[in-house]
C-alpha positions in Angstrom: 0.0 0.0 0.0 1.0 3.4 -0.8 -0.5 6.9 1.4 2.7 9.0 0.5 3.9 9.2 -2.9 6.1 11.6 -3.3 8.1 14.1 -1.1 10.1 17.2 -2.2 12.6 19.3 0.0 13.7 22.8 -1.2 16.8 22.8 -3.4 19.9 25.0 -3.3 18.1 27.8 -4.9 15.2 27.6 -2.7 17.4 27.7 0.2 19.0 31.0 -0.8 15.9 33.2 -1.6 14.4 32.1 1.9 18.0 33.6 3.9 18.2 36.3 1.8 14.4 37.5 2.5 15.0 37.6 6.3 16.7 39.4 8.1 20.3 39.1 9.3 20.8 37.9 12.5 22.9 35.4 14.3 21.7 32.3 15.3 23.3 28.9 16.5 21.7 26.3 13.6 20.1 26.9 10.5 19.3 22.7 10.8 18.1 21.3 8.4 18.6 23.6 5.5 21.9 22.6 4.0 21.7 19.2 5.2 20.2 17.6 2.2 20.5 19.9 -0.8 24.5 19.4 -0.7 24.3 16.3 -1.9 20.7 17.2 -4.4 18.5 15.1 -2.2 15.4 16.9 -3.6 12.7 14.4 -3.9 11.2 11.3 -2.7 9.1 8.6 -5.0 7.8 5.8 -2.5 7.4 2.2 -3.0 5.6 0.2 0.0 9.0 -0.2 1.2 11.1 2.4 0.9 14.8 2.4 3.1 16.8 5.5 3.5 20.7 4.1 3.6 23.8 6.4 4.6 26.8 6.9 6.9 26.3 9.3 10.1 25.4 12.8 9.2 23.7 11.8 5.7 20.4 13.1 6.5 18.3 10.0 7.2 16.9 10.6 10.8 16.3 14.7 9.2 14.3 13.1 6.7 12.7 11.1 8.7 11.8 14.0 11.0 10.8 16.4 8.4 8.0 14.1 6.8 6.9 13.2 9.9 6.3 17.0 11.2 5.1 17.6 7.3 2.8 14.8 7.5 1.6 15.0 11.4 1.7 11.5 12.1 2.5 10.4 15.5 5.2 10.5 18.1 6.1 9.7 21.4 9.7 11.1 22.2 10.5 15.0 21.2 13.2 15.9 19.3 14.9 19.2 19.0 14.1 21.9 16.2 15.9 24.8 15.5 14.8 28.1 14.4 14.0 27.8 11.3 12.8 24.0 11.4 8.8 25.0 10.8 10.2 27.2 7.4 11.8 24.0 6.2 9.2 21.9 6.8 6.8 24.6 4.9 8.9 24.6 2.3 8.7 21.1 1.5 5.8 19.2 -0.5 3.8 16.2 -0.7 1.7 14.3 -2.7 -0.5 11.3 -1.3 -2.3 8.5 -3.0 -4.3 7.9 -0.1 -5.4 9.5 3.0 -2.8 8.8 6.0 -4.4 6.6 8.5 -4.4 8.2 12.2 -2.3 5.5 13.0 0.5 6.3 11.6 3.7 6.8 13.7 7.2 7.8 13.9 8.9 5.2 15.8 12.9 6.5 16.9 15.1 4.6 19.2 14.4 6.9 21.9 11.0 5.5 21.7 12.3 2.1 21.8 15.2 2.5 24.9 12.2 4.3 26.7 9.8 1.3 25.9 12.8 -1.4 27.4 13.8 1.4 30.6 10.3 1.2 31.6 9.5 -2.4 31.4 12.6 -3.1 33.5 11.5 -0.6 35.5 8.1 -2.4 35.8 9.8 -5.6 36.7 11.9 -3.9 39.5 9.2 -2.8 41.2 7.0 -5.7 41.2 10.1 -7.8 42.5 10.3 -5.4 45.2 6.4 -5.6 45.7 6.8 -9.6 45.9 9.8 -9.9 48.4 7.4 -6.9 50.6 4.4 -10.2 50.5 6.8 -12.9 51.2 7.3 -11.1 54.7 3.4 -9.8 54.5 2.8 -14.2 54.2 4.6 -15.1 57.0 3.3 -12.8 59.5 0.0 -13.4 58.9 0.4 -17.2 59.0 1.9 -17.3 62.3 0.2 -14.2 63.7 -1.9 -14.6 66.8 -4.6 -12.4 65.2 -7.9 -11.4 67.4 -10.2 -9.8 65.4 -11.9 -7.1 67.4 -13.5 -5.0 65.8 -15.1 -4.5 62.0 -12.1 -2.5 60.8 -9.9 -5.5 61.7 -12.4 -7.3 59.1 -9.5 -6.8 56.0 -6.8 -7.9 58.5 -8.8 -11.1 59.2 -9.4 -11.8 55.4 -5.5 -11.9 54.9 -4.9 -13.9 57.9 -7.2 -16.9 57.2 -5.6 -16.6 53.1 -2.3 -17.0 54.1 -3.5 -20.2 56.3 -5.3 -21.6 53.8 -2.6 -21.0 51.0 0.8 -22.1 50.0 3.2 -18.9 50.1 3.5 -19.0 46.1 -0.1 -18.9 46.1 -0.9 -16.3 48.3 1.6 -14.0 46.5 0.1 -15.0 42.9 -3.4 -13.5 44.4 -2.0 -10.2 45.9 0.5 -9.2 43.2 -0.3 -8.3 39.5 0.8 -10.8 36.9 4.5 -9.8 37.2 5.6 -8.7 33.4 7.8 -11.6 31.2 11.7 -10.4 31.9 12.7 -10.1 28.3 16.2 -9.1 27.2 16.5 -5.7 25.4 16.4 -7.4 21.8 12.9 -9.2 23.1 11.8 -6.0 24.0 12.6 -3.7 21.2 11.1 -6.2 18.6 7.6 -6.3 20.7 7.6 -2.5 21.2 7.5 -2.9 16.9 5.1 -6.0 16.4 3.0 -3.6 19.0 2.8 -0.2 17.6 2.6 -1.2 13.9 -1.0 -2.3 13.3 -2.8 -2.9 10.0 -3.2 0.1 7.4 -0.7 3.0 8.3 2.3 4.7 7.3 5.3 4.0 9.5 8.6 5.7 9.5 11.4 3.7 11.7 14.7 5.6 12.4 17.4 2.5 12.4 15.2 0.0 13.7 17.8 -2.5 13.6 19.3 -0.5 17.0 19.0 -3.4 20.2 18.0 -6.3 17.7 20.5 -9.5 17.0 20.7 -10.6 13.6 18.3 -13.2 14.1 15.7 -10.7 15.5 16.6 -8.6 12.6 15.7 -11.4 10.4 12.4 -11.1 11.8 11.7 -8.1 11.8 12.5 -7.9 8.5 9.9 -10.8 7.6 7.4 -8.8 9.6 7.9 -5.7 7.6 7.3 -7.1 4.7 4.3 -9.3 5.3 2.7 -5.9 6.8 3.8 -4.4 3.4 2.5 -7.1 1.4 -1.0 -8.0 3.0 -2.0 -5.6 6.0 -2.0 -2.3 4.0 1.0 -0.8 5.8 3.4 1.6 3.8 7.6 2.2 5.6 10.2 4.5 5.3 12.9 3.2 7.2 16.3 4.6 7.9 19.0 1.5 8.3 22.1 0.3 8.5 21.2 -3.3 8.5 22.4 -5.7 5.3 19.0 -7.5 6.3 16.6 -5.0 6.2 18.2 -3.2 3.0 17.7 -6.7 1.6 14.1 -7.4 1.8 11.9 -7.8 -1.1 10.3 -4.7 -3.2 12.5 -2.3 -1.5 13.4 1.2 -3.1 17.0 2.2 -1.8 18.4 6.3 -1.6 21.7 6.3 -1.0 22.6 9.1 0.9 26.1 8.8 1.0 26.2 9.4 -2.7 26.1 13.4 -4.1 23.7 13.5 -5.4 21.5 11.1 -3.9 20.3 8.2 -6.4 18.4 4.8 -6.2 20.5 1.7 -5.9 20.6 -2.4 -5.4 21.2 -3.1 -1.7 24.3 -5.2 -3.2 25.7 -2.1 -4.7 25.8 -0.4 -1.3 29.0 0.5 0.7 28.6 -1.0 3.8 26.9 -4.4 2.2 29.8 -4.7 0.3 32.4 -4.9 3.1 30.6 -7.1 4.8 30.7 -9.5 1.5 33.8 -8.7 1.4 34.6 -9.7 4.9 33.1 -13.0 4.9 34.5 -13.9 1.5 37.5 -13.5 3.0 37.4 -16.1 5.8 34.8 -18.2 3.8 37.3 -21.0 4.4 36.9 -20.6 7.9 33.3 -21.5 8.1 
């Protein structure tokens, strides 16, 4: 599926009318003008799939940033915008196919470290909560408990549960199912199969960040099945040899000037690793 189907960004020329028209002042950043129109990054055609592939500094998170602001899909975590951020972002154009579902979402790695912080966070506290019961348990099984009036009714209840119960299962009834302890790769890749649902437009800034290959690997198929049958629509920024190689995928290379359209076996980085493994293929 396709919502977005072409973006532009204001070219060198552009770029120039707009500083000279204002007036002359000094300010710390003029991000992101300049970023992409030194190496002609002008315009966007989308596939279902489409990655955005470059070194640090080549623009793809800025990209990512300015269609989401242009578009206003949503986000969890802020981000910082300079002074003349909105007047880029006005400057730029789209053209849709389809309406943008109001599901659609940025998705950074902030969002994803947040998402793993607070489920360990989560799990800390409800370890804390269970070793409070363990102590809560024993007290009230061996308490010689009188009750003596009706506000010692609760007290009672908890008294006559922990004699009646196992410790375990007395601690199973008072605490909340405690959350699954995943690693950070477990996490990250749920915090994805979660926020992308059926029909939207999802832009993922290096997605690849916390995963293992094999978790890449799946991500990857999961990206493309939601592609292929569940009406979804990516732009993905990447580093990852897996995810630049799934199937339908339009490439930009960023690191080339100006920016152009290649196979993920013509890229830089893919190529080293090929060129790394052929090496030592004996080895394996």
């Amino acid at each position: 599926m396709i919502y977005l189907n072409v973006f532009t960004f204001p070219n060198e020329d552009m770029e120039f009318n707009f500083f000279m028209s204002i007036k002359r002042t000094c300010y710390d950043s003029f991000y992101p003008f300049k970023i992409l129109s030194r190496h002609g990054f002008e315009r966007i055609d989308f596939e279902p799939i489409t990655i955005l592939y470059g070194g640090n500094g080549s623009g793809k998170s800025t990209v990512l940033n300015v269609i989401a602001e242009k578009t206003g899909i949503h986000r969890d975590s802020i981000y910082n915008k300079s002074n003349f951020y909105i007047d880029y972002v006005n400057m730029c154009a789209m053209r849709l196919r389809a309406d943008i579902p109001e599901n659609s979402r940025i998705i950074t790695s902030d969002d994803v470290f947040d998402y793993i912080l607070n489920i360990r966070n989560l799990n800390e506290g409800i370890d804390q909560k269970r070793e409070e019961l363990f102590e809560e348990y024993l007290d009230a099984k061996y308490s010689h408990f009188q009750m003596k009036s009706i506000s010692d009714y609760e007290q009672l209840k908890k008294v006559n549960a922990a004699r009646s119960k196992t410790q375990s299962r007395f601690v199973r009834n008072e605490l909340i199912d405690n959350v699954r302890e995943y690693s950070n790769g477990e996490s990250a890749f749920l915090y994805f199969t979660e926020k992308i649902q059926e029909n939207g437009l999802y832009l993922l800034d290096e997605p690849e960040n916390s995963l293992s290959p094999k978790r890449q690997m799946e991500l990857m198929k999961f990206i493309e099945d939601s592609a292929r049958f569940f009406g979804c629509q990516f732009i993905i920024s990447t580093h990852s040899p897996f995810l630049l190689a799934m199937n339908g995928t339009k490439i930009y290379d960023l690191d080339e000037n100006p920016v152009n359209v290649k196979r993920w076996t013509e890229l830089k980085n893919v190529r080293t690793y090929y060129e790394f493994f052929k090496k030592h293929e004996k080895e394996f």
